[in-house]
C-alpha positions as CSV (number, residue, x, y, z in Angstrom):
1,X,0.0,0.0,0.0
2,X,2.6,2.2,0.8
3,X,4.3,1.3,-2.4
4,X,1.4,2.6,-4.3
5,X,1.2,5.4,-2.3
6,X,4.7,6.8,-3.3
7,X,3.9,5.8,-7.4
8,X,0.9,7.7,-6.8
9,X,2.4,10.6,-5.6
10,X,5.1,10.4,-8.1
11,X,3.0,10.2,-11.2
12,X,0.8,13.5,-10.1
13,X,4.7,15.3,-9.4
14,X,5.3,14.1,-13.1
15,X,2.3,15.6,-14.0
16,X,2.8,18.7,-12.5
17,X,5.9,19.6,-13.6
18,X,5.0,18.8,-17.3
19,X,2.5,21.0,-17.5
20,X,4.8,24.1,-16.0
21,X,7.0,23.2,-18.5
22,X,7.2,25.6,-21.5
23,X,7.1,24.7,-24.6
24,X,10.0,23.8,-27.0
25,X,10.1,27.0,-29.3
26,X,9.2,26.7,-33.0
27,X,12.3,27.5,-35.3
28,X,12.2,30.1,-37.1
29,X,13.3,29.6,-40.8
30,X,15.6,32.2,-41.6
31,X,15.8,33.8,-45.4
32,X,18.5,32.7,-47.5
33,X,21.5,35.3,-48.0
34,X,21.3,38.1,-50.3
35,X,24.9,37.7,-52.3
36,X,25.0,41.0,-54.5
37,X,27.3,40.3,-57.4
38,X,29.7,43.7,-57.9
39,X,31.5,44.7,-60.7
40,X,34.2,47.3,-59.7
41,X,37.2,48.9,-61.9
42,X,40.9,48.8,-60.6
43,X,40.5,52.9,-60.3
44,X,38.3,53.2,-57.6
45,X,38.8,49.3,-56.2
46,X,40.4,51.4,-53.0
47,X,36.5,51.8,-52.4
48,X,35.8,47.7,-51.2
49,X,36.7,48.1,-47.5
50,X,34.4,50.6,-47.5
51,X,32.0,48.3,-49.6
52,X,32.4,45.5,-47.0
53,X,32.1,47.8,-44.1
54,X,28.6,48.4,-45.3
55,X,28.2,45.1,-46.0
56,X,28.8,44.1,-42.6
57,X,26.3,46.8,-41.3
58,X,23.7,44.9,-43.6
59,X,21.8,41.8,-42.3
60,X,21.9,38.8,-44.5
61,X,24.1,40.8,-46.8
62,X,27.0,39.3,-48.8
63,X,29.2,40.7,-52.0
64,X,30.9,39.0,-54.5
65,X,33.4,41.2,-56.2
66,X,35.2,41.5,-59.5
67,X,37.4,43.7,-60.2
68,X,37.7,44.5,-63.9
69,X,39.0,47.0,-66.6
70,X,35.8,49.5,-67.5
71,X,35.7,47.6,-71.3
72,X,34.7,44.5,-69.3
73,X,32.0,45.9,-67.4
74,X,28.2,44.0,-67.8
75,X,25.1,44.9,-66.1
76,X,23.8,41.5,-67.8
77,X,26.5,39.7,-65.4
78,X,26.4,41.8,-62.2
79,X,23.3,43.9,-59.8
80,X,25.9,46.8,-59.1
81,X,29.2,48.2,-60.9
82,X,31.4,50.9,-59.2
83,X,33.1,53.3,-61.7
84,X,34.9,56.5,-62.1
85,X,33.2,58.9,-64.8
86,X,30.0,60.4,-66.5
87,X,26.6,58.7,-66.9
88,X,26.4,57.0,-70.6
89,X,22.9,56.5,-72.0
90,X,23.2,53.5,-71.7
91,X,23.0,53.8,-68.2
92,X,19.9,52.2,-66.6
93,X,20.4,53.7,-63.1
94,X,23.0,56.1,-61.7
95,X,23.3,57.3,-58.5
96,X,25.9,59.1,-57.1
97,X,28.4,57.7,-54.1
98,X,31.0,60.6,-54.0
99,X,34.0,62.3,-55.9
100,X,37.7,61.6,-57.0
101,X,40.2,64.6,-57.8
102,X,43.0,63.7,-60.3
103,X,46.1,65.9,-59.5
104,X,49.2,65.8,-60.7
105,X,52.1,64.7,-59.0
106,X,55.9,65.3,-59.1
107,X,59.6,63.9,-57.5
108,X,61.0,65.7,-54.8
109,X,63.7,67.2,-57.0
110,X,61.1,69.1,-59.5
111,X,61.9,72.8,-59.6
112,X,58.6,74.2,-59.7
113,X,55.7,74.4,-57.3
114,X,52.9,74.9,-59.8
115,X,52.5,74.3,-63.6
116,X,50.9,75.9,-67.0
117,X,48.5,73.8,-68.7
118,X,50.0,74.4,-71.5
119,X,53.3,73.2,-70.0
120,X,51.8,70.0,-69.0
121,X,50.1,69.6,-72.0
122,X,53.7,69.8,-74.0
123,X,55.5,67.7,-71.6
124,X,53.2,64.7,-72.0
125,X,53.1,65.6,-76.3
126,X,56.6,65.4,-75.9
127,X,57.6,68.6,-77.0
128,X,59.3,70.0,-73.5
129,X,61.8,67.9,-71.9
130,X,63.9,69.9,-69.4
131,X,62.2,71.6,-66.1
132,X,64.2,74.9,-67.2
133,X,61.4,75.1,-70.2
134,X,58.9,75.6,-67.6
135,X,60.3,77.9,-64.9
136,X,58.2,80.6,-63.8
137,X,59.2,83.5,-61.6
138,X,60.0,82.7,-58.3
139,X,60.9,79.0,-59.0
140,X,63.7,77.4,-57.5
141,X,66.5,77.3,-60.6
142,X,68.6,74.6,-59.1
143,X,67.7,71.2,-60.7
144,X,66.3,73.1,-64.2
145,X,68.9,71.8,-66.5
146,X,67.5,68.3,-65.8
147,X,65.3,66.3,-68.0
148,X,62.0,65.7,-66.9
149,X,60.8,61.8,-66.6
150,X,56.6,61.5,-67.9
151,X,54.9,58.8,-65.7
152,X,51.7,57.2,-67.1
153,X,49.3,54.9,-66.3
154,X,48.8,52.1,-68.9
155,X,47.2,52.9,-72.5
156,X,43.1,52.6,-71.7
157,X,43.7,52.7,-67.7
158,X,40.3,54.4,-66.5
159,X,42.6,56.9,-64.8
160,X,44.1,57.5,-67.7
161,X,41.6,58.1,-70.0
162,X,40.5,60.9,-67.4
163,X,43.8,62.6,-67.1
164,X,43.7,63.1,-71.0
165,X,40.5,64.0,-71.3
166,X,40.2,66.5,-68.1
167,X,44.0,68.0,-68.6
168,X,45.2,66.8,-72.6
169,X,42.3,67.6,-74.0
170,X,41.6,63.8,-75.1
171,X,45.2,63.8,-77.2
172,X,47.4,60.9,-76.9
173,X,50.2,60.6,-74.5
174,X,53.5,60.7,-77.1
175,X,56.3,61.8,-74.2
176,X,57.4,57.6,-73.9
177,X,56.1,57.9,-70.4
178,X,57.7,55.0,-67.8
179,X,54.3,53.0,-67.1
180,X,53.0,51.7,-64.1
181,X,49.5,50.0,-62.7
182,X,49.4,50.5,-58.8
183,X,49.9,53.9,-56.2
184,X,53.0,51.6,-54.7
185,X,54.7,51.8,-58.2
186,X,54.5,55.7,-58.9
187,X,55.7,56.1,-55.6
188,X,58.7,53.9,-56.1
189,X,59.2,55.8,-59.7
190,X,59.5,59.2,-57.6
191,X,61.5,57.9,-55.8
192,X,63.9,56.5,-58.2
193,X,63.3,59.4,-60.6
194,X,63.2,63.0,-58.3
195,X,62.5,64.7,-61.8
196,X,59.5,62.5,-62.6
197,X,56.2,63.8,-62.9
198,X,52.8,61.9,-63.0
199,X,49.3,61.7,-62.5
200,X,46.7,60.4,-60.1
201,X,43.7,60.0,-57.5
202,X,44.0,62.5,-55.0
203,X,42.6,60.1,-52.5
204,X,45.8,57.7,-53.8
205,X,49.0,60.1,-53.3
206,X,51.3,58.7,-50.9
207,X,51.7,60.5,-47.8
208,X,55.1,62.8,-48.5
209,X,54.3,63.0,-52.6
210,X,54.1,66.7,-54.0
211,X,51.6,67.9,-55.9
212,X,52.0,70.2,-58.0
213,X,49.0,73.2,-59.1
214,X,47.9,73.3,-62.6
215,X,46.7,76.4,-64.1
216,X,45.2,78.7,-65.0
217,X,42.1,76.3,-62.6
218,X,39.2,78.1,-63.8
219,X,39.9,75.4,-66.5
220,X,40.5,72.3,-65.0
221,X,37.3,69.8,-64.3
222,X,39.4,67.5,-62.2
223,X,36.5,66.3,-60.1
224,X,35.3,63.3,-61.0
225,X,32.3,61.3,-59.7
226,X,31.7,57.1,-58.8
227,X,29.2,56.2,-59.8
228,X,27.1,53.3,-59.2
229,X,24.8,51.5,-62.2
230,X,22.3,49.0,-61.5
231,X,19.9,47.7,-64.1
232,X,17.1,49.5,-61.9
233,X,16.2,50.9,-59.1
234,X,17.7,49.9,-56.2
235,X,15.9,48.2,-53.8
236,X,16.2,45.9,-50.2
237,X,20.0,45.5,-49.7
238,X,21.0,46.8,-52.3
239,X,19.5,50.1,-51.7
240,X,21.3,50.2,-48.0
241,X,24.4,49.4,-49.4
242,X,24.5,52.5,-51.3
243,X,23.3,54.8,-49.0
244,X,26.1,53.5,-46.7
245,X,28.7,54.1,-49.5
246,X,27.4,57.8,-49.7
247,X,28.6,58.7,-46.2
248,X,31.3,56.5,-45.3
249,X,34.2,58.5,-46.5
């Protein structure tokens, strides 16, 4: 009797602390990940940390990158491409994430502080070779008597399509120009070459590089926007990812 006492009392304990149990929770199915293919050119590809810090501030947000030259680009392959430049026609959707300046640059031994654009414009035709064709008043005459060294991005480089067509007036570069393809490189050329003078993003100059005025500036549309294209209006993800970009830098 006592026996069935105690099973007694253990099955209405049972009983009780089932029914205070609470109940298992019913998983919630989460959405797959939005992956956001992005086509990017080498000129502004100094953009993707900021691209995946707003990535990051995104839920359920991932991006695929390439990073190709601006003949390559294909709205039919990518949701998103990242560029320097104007809006073509045909340009679905543009919208606007901020600006790049392209300056001009110079070695540490040029003897000038500023520079004509018609100087410029002969030293990269080829027609002006020595920095004492170029001296102004009140430049520093030591160094003049040395030959000055063109530096160039690559033949179809975004950036250099721009620097013709905002300071060369769209005419090809026929000074024999030492090439290079990255910020690292120039720098290293201005190094080895004092005399040198290039080109490039104003965001991109290496801490210590000169840069040297053009004028007369009234002139000079060295502003350029990046732009983003989309086949349509952003929307969801996408559309937060780009109103990040506009106010991160």
């Amino acid at each position: 009797m006592k026996f069935l006492n105690l099973l007694w009392l253990g099955l209405v304990i049972l009983l009780v602390v089932t029914a205070c149990a609470p109940e298992a929770p019913i998983p919630v199915e989460q959405p797959p990940p939005e992956v956001l293919e992005l086509q990017i050119t080498p000129a502004v590809e100094h953009w993707l940390p900021w691209v995946a810090e707003c990535a990051g501030k995104i839920p359920n947000l991932g991006v695929s990158v390439q990073v190709l030259p601006r003949a390559e680009l294909s709205l039919a392959e990518t949701g998103l491409i990242l560029r320097l430049g104007e809006r073509l026609e045909t340009d679905p959707f543009v919208a606007v994430m901020g600006e790049e300046e392209i300056v001009v640059v110079a070695g540490a031994d040029v003897p000038v502080s500023s520079i004509s654009l018609v100087d410029l414009q002969a030293i990269y035709a080829g027609t002006i070779n020595r920095w004492g064709d170029v001296l102004e008043e009140g430049d520093n005459e030591i160094g003049t008597g040395q030959r000055i060294m063109s530096l160039s991005y690559p033949d179809s480089h975004e950036v250099e399509v721009l620097f013709r067509r905002v300071y060369l007036d769209d005419e090809i570069i026929l000074s024999d120009p030492q090439v290079f393809s990255t910020i690292n490189f120039l720098e290293k050329l201005l190094d080895l070459h004092p005399s040198a003078i290039g080109y490039a993003l104003a965001s991109q100059v290496p801490a210590g590089v000169r840069i040297l005025r053009v004028t007369p500036e009234e002139q000079i549309a060295s502003l350029q926007y990046v732009l983003a294209i989309t086949s349509e209006e952003p929307t969801g993800g996408l559309k937060l990812l780009l109103l990040c970009l506009q106010n991160v830098q």
